[in-house]
C-alpha positions in Angstrom: -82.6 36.2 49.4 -82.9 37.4 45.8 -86.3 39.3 44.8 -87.9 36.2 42.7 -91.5 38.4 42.0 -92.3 38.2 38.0 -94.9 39.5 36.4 -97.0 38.3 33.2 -98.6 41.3 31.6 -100.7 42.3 34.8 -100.3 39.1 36.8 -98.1 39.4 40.0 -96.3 36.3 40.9 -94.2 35.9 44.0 -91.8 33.6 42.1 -91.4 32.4 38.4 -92.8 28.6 39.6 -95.9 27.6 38.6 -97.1 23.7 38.2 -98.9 22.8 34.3 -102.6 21.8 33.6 -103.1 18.4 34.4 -100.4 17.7 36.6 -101.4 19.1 40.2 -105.2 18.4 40.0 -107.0 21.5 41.4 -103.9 22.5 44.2 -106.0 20.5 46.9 -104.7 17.2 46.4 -101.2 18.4 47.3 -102.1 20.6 50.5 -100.9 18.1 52.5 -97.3 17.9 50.7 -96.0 21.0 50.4 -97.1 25.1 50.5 -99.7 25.8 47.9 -99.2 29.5 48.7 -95.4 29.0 48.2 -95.5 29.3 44.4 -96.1 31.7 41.9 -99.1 29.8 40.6 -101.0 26.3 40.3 -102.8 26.1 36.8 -106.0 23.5 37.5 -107.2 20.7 35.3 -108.3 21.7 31.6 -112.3 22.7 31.9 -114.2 22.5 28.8 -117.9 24.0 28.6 -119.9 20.4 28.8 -118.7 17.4 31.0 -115.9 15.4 28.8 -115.5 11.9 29.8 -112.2 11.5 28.5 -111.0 8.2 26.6 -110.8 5.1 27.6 -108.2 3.4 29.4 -105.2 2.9 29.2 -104.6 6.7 29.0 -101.1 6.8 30.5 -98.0 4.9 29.8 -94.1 5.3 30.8 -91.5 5.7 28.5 -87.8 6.3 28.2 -87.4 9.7 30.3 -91.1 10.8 30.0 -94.4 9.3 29.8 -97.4 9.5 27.3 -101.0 10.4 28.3 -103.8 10.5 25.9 -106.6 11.5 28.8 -109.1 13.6 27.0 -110.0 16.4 29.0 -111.9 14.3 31.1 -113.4 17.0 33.8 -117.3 18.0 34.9 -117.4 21.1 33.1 -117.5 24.9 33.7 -120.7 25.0 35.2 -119.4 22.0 37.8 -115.9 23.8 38.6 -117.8 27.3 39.2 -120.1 25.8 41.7 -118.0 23.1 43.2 -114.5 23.6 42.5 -114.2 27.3 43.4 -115.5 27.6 46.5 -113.1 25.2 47.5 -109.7 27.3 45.6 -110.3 30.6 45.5 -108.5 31.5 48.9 -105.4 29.5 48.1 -102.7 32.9 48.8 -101.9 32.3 45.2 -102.4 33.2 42.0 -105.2 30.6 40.6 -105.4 29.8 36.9 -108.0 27.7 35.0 -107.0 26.1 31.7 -109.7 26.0 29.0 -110.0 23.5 26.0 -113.2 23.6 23.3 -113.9 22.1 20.0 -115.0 25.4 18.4 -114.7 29.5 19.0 -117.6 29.6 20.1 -117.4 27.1 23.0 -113.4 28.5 24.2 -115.2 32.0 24.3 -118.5 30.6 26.6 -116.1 28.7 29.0 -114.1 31.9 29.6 -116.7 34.0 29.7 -118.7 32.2 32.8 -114.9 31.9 34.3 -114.3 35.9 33.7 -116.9 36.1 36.6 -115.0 34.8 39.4 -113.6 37.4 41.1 -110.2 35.4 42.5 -109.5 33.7 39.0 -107.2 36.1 37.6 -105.9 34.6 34.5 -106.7 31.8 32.2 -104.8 29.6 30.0 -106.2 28.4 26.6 -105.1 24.8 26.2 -105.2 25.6 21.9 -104.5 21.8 20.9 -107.8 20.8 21.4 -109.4 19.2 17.7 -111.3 21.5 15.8 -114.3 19.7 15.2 -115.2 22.0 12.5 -112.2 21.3 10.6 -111.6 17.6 10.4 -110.4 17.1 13.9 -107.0 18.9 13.4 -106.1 20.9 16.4 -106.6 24.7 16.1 -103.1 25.4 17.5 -101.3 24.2 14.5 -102.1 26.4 11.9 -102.7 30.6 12.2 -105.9 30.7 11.6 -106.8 28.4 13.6 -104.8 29.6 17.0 -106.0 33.4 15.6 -109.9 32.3 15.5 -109.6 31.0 18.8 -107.5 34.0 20.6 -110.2 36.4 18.8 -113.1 35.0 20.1 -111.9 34.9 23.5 -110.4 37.9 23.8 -113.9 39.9 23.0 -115.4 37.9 26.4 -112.5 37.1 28.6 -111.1 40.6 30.0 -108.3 39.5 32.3 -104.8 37.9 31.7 -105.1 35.9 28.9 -102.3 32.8 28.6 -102.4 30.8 25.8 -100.9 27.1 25.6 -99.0 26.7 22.1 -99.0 23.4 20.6 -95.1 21.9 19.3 -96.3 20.1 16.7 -96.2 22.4 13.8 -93.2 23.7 11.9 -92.7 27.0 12.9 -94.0 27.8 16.5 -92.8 31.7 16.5 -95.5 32.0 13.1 -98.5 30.7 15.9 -96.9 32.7 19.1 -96.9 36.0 16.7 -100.4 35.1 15.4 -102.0 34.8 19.1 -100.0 38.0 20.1 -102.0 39.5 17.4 -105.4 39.2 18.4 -104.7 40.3 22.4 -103.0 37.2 24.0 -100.9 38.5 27.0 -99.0 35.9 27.0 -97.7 32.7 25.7 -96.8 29.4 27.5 -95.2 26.7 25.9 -94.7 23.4 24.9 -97.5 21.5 25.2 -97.0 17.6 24.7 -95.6 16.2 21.6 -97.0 13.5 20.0 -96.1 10.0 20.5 -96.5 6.3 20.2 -95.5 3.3 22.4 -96.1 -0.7 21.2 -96.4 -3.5 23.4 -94.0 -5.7 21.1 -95.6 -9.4 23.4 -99.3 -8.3 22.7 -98.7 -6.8 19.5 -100.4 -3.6 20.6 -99.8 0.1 21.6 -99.8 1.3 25.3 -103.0 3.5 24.6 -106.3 3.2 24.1 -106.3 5.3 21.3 -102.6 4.4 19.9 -101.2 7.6 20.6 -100.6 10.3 23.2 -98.7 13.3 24.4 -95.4 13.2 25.6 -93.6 15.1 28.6 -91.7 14.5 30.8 -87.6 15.5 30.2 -87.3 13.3 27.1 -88.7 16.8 25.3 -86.7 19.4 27.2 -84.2 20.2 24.4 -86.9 21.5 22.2 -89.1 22.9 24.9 -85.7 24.8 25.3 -85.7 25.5 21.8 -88.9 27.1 21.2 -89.1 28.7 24.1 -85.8 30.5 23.1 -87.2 31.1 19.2 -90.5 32.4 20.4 -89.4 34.8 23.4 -87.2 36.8 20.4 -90.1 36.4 17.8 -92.3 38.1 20.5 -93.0 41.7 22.9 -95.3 39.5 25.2 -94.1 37.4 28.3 -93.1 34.0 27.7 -94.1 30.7 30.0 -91.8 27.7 29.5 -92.3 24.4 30.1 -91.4 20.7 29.1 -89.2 18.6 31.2 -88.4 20.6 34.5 -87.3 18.6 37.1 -84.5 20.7 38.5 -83.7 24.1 39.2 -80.8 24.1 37.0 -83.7 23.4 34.1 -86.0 26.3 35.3 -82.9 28.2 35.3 -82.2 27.4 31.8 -85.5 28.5 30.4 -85.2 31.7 32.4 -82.0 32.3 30.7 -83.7 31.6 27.4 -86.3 34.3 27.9 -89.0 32.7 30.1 -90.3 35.5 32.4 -92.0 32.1 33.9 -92.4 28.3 34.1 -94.8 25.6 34.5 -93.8 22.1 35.9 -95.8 19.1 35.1 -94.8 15.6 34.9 -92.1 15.7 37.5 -94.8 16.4 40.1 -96.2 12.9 39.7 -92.3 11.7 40.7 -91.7 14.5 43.7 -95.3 16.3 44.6 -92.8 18.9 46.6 -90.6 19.5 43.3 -92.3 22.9 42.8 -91.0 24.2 45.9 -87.1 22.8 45.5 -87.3 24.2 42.1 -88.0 27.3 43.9 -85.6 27.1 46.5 -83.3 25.9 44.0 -83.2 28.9 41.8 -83.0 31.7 44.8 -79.8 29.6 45.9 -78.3 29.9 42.5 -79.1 33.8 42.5 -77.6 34.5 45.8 -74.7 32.2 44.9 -73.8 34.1 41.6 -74.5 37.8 43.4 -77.6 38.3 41.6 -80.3 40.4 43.3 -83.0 39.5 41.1 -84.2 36.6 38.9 -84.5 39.4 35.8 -81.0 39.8 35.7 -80.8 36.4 34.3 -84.4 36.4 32.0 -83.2 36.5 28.5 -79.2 36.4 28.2 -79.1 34.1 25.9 -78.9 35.7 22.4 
């Protein structure tokens, strides 16, 4: 077998899999499928300092080769998942990540800060496309300032490995990713969901409850692919990718773009064992192309 360890600043993962935010619930819900411990890491629904109840439905809808989801965060809070939620995940043989949303600085930095305590939550990801209610609802992760306000508060309370989720929807992602880098992210994952629409043309309405939504699933893996290739040379921190894995061939592809890691999200809903194939997958390709380890293939493409 080919050595698949990685690493993400001072995060040890066994292999370069890990499943996204949102997709894989808290790990629990797919014990019963598949080897939680067999992955590099299972980042758990976004927690937000107060209990969000999310929008109303419809939240989700299929599309052509992906599917749109306008949820809202919906979770019990920090305070709930400390108390109730990590009792019940911190033994998983895995490395355990909690994704963190806010509306302000302030309330990113709290939420991390009460998750900083728990000793077997070793890295968090900060899910910066949340609407910054300060500034007219616009999300903090498409402008520098906003990303850089958010990073900074963080950083002064959070004092493990810090991830943080960059939004697609902006013109030039490598300006955010250098921005984050800036002000002490370890790392950088990317893409979170694009933004979409889809109309019910009989009812004369739109699949959502709030018209539009994010969209994943492989319809968006070309420019996942993209600017996960742009921001891995714009960069010196590690690089997450994500946005339409199915396959090992695709986590191969973002390897080979200058991931050090990836995510997979949506395709868990179709295949709750896809993590592990996608695993399995790659270390086959490895040992079938006489490569020893999964960095000789992070980063060729120029």
């Amino acid at each position: 077998m080919a050595r698949l360890n990685v690493k993400i600043n001072d995060l040890a993962l066994k292999n370069p899999v890990m499943t996204a935010s949102g997709t894989f619930g808290y790990g629990l819900e797919f014990a019963d499928l598949m080897p939680l411990d067999g992955i590099g890491g299972i980042i758990v629904k976004g927690t937000t300092l107060r209990p969000r109840e999310g929008n109303d439905y419809p939240r989700m809808a299929e599309t052509t080769a992906g599917m749109l989801n306008c949820v809202g965060l919906q979770n019990k809070g920090v305070d709930y998942f400390c108390e109730h939620n990590y009792p019940q995940i911190k033994d998983i043989d895995t490395n355990m990540i909690v994704n963190v949303s806010g509306s302000s600085p302030d309330d990113y930095a709290e939420c991390a800060a009460r998750i900083d305590t728990l000793e077997k939550i070793p890295a968090i990801e900060l899910n910066i496309s949340c609407p910054n209610v300060k500034d007219g609802g616009m999300a903090f992760g498409v402008t520098c300032s906003g990303a850089s306000s958010v990073v900074k508060a963080v950083r002064q309370r959070y004092h493990k490995t810090l991830i943080v989720k960059l939004s697609p929807n902006v013109t030039n992602i490598t300006e955010i990713a250098r921005a984050v880098e800036a002000e002490g992210a370890d790392s950088v994952s990317l893409i979170n969901t694009l933004m979409g629409m889809a109309i019910d043309i009989e009812k004369r309405k739109t699949l959502l409850s709030i018209n539009t939504g994010g969209l994943s699933g492989p319809a968006i893996k070309p420019v996942a692919l993209r600017m996960v290739w742009q921001v891995a040379k714009a960069v010196r921190i590690p690089v997450i990718g994500l946005g339409g894995i199915c396959t090992a061939k695709d986590a191969i592809e973002f390897l080979m773009a200058g991931a050090t890691a990836i995510e997979i999200g949506t395709a868990n809903f179709l295949d709750p064992t896809v993590s592990i194939k996608v695993r399995d997958g790659i270390n086959d390709w490895l040992d079938s192309h006489g490569c020893q380890s999964v960095q000789e293939i992070i980063g060729v493409i120029d």
